[in-house]
Phi, psi and omega in degrees: 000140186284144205274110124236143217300152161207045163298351178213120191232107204244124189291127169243137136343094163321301179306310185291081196306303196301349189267346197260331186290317209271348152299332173319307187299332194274210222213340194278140211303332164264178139185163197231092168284122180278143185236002197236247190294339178272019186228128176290170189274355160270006181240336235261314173303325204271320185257009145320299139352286203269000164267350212278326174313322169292295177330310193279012188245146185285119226245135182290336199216175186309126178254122146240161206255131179245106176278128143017149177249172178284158208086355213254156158324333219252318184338325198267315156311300175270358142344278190291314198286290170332309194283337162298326204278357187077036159340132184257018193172117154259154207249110211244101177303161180029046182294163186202354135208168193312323124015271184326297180315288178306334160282004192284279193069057172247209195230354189210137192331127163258134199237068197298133170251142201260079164295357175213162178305319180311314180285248220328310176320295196294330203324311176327298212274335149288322151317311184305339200288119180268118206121002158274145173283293197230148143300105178233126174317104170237099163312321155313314161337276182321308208264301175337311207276302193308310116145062187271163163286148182299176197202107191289322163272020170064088173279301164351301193255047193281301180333278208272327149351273197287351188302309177303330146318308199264358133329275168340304190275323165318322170288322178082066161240155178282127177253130189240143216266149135351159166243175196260098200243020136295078179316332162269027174218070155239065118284343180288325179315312169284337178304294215308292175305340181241351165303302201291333180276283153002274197301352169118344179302130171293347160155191241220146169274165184192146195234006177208138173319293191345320204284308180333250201313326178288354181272330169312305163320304214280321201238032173256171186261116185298089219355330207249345151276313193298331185277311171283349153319292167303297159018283190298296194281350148307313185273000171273298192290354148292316171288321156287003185277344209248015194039043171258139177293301260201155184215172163225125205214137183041000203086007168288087217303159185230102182230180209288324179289339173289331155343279201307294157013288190291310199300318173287329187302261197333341164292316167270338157322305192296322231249355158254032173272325198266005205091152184319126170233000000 
């Protein structure tokens, strides 16, 4: 899979034309128009419409479309409608197992989210399923069945936080952290965002512009990782012209996975120095 940022993935309202433009405008490496919980069910024709209008219009980054679910009235319609309209990705709510996913048989990246206990169980075996891209967490969900208490360190939900992670990374799929959803708290917001980096996510869904650049921040690579990254890989790559397997950068043993390592740092520094891709 190729290295690029998905440090901010931003849910916009179907229903909402003005929230769909003015996302246009905004850094984020992403966006997700919703057709499923942030749209009432007397809304749902309309902003199918007003999503199928937005595909077509030029978008800085990956635009995917969060559909319905399967069983729901609407599944088929928003379906239908994303994949004609040239969808870069669908977001598929409440998957709970691999099956479900492998019977879609669609052309564009899937993105199943992981929402019930049943889906944390399953991650694995749904991360394997080929044409999905990324994992994404939903969390509200998730801590409702469980019946967890709130938490400022989501303690409830450390377990299944990383059970998703290392689903993900096993496959070499993107696993995407949860949203943060008190829009007037961000600082809690950025703990959240380096909890979540901490735990192995490549970044975070969001749910207010505001949220965009700290999540851009918490989970981008900084001038100053990108400058020791080259570093590391000036004393690896002197050292193998010297025909040594092994290096010391700081005092520090140096092997071909810390390379590589730096080679993605440095990769995702560039490519979200030029913009969303």
């Amino acid at each position: 899979m190729s290295v690029k940022p998905w440090r901010s993935v931003l849910y916009v309202p179907g229903d909402k034309p003005r929230a769909i433009e003015k996302a246009r405008t905004l850094r984020a490496d992403a966006v997700i128009l919703d057709l499923e919980d942030a749209v009432a069910p007397e809304h749902k024709d309309a902003a199918r419409g007003n999503v199928k209008a937005a595909l077509a219009w030029r978008w800085p980054g990956p635009l995917l479309v969060r559909v319905n679910g399967l069983g729901t009235p609407w599944e088929h319609a928003d379906r239908e409608m994303a994949l004609l309209a040239g969808v870069d990705g669908l977001v598929l709510p409440k998957v709970e197992d691999a099956a479900t996913v492998h019977a879609l048989h669609l052309r564009v990246p899937l993105w199943p989210m992981i929402e019930t206990p049943l889906g944390v169980l399953r991650a694995p075996e749904i991360a394997a399923v080929p044409g999905v891209a990324g994992l994404i967490v939903g969390a509200n969900d998730l801590a409702r069945v469980l019946r967890t208490r709130p938490h400022p360190e989501r303690l409830p939900l450390l377990h299944a936080l990383s059970a998703v992670v290392l689903a993900a990374r096993a496959h070499g799929k993107v696993p995407l952290d949860a949203v943060f959803n008190d829009v007037r708290d961000p600082q809690g917001f950025i703990r959240e965002c380096e909890q979540g980096r901490t735990l192995g996510f490549a970044g975070k869904t969001v749910i207010h512009p505001d949220q965009v650049e700290l999540a851009n921040t918490a989970f981008g690579v900084t001038d100053a990782e990108a400058d020791e990254a080259r570093a590391l890989l000036a004393v690896w790559e002197q050292a193998r012209a010297e025909g040594k397997s092994v290096a010391t950068y700081r005092g520090a043993l140096v092997e071909q996975m810390h390379a590589d390592a730096a080679q993605e740092t440095l990769e995702l520094w560039e490519k979200a120095r030029s913009g969303p891709y």
